[in-house]
C-alpha positions, 0 to 999 in steps of 0.5 A: 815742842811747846814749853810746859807751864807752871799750871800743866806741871801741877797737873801732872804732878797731881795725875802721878801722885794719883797713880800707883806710884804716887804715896802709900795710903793706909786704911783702917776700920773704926774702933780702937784697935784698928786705928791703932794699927793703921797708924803703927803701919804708916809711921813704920812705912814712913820711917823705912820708906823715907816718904810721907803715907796717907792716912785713911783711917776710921773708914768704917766696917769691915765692907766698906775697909774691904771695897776701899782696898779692892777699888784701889783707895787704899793700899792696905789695911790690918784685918782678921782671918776669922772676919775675912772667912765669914764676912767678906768670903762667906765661908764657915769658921775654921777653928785651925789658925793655920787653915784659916789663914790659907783659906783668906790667902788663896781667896784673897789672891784671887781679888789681887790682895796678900795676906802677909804673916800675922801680927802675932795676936788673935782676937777671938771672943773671950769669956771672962769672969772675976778673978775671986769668982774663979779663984773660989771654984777653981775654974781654968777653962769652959768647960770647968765653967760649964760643970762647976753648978754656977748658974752664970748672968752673962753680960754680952754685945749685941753682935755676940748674941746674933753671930752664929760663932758667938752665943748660938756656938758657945750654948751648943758647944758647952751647955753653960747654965744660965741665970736668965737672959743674956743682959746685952749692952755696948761692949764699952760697958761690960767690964763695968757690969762685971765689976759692979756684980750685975754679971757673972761672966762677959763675951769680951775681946781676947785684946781687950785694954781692961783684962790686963788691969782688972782683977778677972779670969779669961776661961780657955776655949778647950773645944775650941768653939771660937774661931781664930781672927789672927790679925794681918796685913791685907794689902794690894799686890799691884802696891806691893810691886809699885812701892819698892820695899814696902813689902819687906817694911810691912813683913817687919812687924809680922810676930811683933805684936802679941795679945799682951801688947795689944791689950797695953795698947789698946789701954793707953788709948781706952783707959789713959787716953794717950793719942794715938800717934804717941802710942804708936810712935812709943810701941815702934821705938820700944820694938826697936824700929 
């Protein structure tokens, strides 16, 4: 039997680590929340796995996470149910957390992905108004907005004025009075517009970092207009079976992260501007892993 030289070992031991049994790689799309997330994913498998993981993260949007994972470049990634149904499944919106999470299930299953239980946060479209505003009307919801008289100067993302389960559902749904046409802007400068009274209301992120430093009011959804986008695990199965205990790790984190976390989370890097990998090293000792 020919002896293997140096050379010929490497290349094997490249091709396994290639392979399913070679180190976890963990995906993430490309805004603050999901980078943070990722990096909370991997450190945790690292510490319950005892071996390096592989970062992939900042891949992009929700397409090119999605194809990376089904094409086996990563092994997992966090995701939204809501965005799942519509982006990825071209399904319509349930407004039921729980009929939604079995709908990405079964479908996911299908492409050889899990969805495991959900972080504990949902991350909805939110409309927020100043704290004195809804102090002074005594507003608690949409539907106090919506019969209150005040004509609102919404302030919006692009992508909520264009998505069917944005402004086209919430007119539809509320019938809010409007002082004019929707000011659209990036999402990083809505919470300045409302400080600065250029609006009167704001289509936000139900995690974002600002609403737990601000002085505003997020108006309930009582009809429900907006759907659930519960935050999950999306993972490969094939990865689940090749990595012994990384399922039982992953599952480790489903209920720890509520919207009140997230939103602190999400502040340390947006607002304070803390590293990412601290912020997640910081929240993993502090949940008690």
């Amino acid at each position: 039997m020919a002896r293997k030289t140096p050379l010929t070992i490497f290349l094997i031991a490249l091709l396994l680590g290639c392979s399913g049994g070679g180190r976890i790689v963990v995906g993430s799309k490309n805004f603050t929340e999901q980078l943070i997330l990722g990096e909370v994913l991997a450190q945790h498998i690292e510490q319950r796995l005892g071996q390096p993981v592989d970062r992939r993260l900042n891949l992009g949007g929700t397409l090119l996470a999605h194809q990376a994972l089904l094409a086996g470049e990563i092994d997992l990634y966090p995701e939204y149910t809501g965005t799942a149904l519509m982006a990825i499944l071209d399904r319509p919106p349930s407004p039921d957390p729980a009929e939604a999470l079995s709908l990405v299930r079964r479908e996911y299953a299908a492409l050889g992905v899990e969805w495991l239980d959900p972080f504990g946060f949902n991350n909805s479209f939110v409309m927020v108004i100043p704290g004195p505003l809804a102090r002074a009307h005594g507003l608690e919801s949409l539907s106090d907005a919506a019969a209150s008289g005040v004509r609102w100067k919404l302030g919006a993302s692009y992508e909520f004025e264009g998505r069917p389960d944005g402004l086209p559902a919430l007119e539809r749904v509320y019938g809010l009075k409007w002082d004019g046409a929707p000011l659209t802007m990036d999402l990083g400068l809505l919470y300045r517009a409302l400080e600065q009274g250029q609006v009167t209301m704001v289509a936000a992120n139900g995690t974002d970092g600002m609403l737990a430093k601000l002085d505003v009011k997020v108006l309930s959804d009582d009809r429900a207009v907006f759907p659930p986008y519960e935050a999950a695990v999306a993972v490969r199965t094939a990865s689940l079976t090749a990595h012994l205990g990384l399922r039982k790790a992953l599952a480790e984190l489903s209920g720890k992260i509520d919207a009140a976390t997230m939103q602190r989370l999400n502040y340390q890097v947006d607002g304070e501007h803390h590293p990412i990998v601290v912020v997640a090293a910081q929240f993993l000792r502090k949940a008690g892993f």
